[in-house]
VEXMAR-286080 format. One record per atom (N, C-alpha, C): x, y, z. Coordinates in steps of 0.1 Angstrom, whole numbers, padded with zeros to 4 digits, always signed. Layout:
BEGIN
XYZ ...
***
This chain:
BEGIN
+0356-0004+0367 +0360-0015+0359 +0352-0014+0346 +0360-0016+0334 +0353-0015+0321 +0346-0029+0318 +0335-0032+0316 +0329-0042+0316 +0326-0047+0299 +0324-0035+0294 +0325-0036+0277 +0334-0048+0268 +0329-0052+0260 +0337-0062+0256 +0344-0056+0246 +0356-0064+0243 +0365-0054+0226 +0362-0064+0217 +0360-0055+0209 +0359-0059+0191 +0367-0063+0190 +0373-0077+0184 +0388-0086+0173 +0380-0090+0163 +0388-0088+0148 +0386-0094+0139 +0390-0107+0136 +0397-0119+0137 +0400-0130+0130 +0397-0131+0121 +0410-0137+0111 +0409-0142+0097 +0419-0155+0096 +0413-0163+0090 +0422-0174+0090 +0416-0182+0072 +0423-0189+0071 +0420-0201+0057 +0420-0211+0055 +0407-0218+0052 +0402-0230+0052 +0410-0238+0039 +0416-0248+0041 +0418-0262+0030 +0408-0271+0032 +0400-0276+0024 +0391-0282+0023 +0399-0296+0019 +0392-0307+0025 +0398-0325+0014 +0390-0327+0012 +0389-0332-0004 +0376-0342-0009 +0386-0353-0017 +0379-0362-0018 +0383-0375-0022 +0367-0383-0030 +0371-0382-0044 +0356-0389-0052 +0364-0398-0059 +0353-0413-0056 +0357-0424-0068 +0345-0425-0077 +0352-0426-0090 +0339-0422-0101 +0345-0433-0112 +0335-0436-0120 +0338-0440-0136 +0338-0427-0143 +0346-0435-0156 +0343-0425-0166 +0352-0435-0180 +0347-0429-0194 +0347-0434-0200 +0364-0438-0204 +0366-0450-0211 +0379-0458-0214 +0389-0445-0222 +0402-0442-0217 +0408-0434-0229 +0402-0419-0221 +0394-0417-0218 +0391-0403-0212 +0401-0393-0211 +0403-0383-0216 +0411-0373-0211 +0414-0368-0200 +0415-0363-0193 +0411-0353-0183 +0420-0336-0182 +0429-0338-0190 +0437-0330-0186 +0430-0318-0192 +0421-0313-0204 +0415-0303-0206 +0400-0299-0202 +0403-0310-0190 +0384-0307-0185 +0389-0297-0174 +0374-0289-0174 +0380-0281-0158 +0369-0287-0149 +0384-0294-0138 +0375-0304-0130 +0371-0297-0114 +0374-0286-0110 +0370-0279-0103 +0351-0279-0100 +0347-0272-0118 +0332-0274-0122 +0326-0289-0122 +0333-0294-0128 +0326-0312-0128 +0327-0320-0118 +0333-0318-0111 +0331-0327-0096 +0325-0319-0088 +0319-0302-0086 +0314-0297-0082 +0295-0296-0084 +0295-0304-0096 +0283-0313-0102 +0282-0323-0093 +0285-0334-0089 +0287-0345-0084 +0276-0341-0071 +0270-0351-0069 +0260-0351-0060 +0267-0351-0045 +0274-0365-0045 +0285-0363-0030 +0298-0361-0037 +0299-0346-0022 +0309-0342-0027 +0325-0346-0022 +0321-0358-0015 +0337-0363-0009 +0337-0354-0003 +0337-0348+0008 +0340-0340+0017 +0347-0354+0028 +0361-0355+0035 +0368-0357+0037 +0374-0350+0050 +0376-0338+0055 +0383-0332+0066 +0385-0319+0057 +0385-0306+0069 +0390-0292+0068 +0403-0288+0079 +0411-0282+0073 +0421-0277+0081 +0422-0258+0079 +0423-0256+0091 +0419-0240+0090 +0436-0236+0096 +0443-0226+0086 +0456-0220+0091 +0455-0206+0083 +0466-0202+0091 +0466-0186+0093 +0462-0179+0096 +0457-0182+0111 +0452-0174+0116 +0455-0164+0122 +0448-0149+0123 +0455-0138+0122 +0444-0130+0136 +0446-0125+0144 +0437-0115+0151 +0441-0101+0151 +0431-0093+0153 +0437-0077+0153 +0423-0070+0156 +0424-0064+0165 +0413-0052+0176 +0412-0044+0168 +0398-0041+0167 +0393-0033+0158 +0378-0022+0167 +0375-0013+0161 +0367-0001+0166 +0356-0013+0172 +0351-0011+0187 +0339-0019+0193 +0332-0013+0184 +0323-0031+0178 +0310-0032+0175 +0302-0038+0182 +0294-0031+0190 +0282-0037+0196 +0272-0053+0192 +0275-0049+0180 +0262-0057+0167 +0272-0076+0168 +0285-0070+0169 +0290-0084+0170 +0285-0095+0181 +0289-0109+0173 +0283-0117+0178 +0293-0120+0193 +0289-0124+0200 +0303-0130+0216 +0310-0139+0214 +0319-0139+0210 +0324-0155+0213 +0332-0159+0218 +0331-0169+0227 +0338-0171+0239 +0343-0188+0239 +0356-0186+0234 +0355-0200+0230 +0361-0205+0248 +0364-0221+0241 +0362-0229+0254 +0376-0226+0260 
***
């Protein structure tokens, strides 16, 4: 009996939600700020819920060095 475990890669892709309520000044623009960086300033970052899709498996050359995982 081969007792050796196999090597799988998984890949899959996180969507992150964040949701921030903030002031900011009267008349403000926003449309030429890049808000990606400036709410990424923000101390809380709204973190909200992650959803993880597409997920993909595929056997790859055993690596020993890999971690086990053995889900539930």
């Amino acid at each position: 009996m081969n007792t050796r475990m196999q090597t799988v890669v998984i890949e899959w892709t996180e969507v992150s939600h964040h949701r921030a309520t903030v002031n900011v000044a009267p008349g403000l623009g926003l449309d030429g700020v890049d808000l990606g960086d400036a709410l990424a300033a923000l101390s809380d970052v709204g973190f909200t819920g992650v959803e993880r899709e597409g997920m993909a498996v595929r056997a790859v050359e055993h690596d020993a060095a890999a971690p086990r995982f053995d889900p539930i």
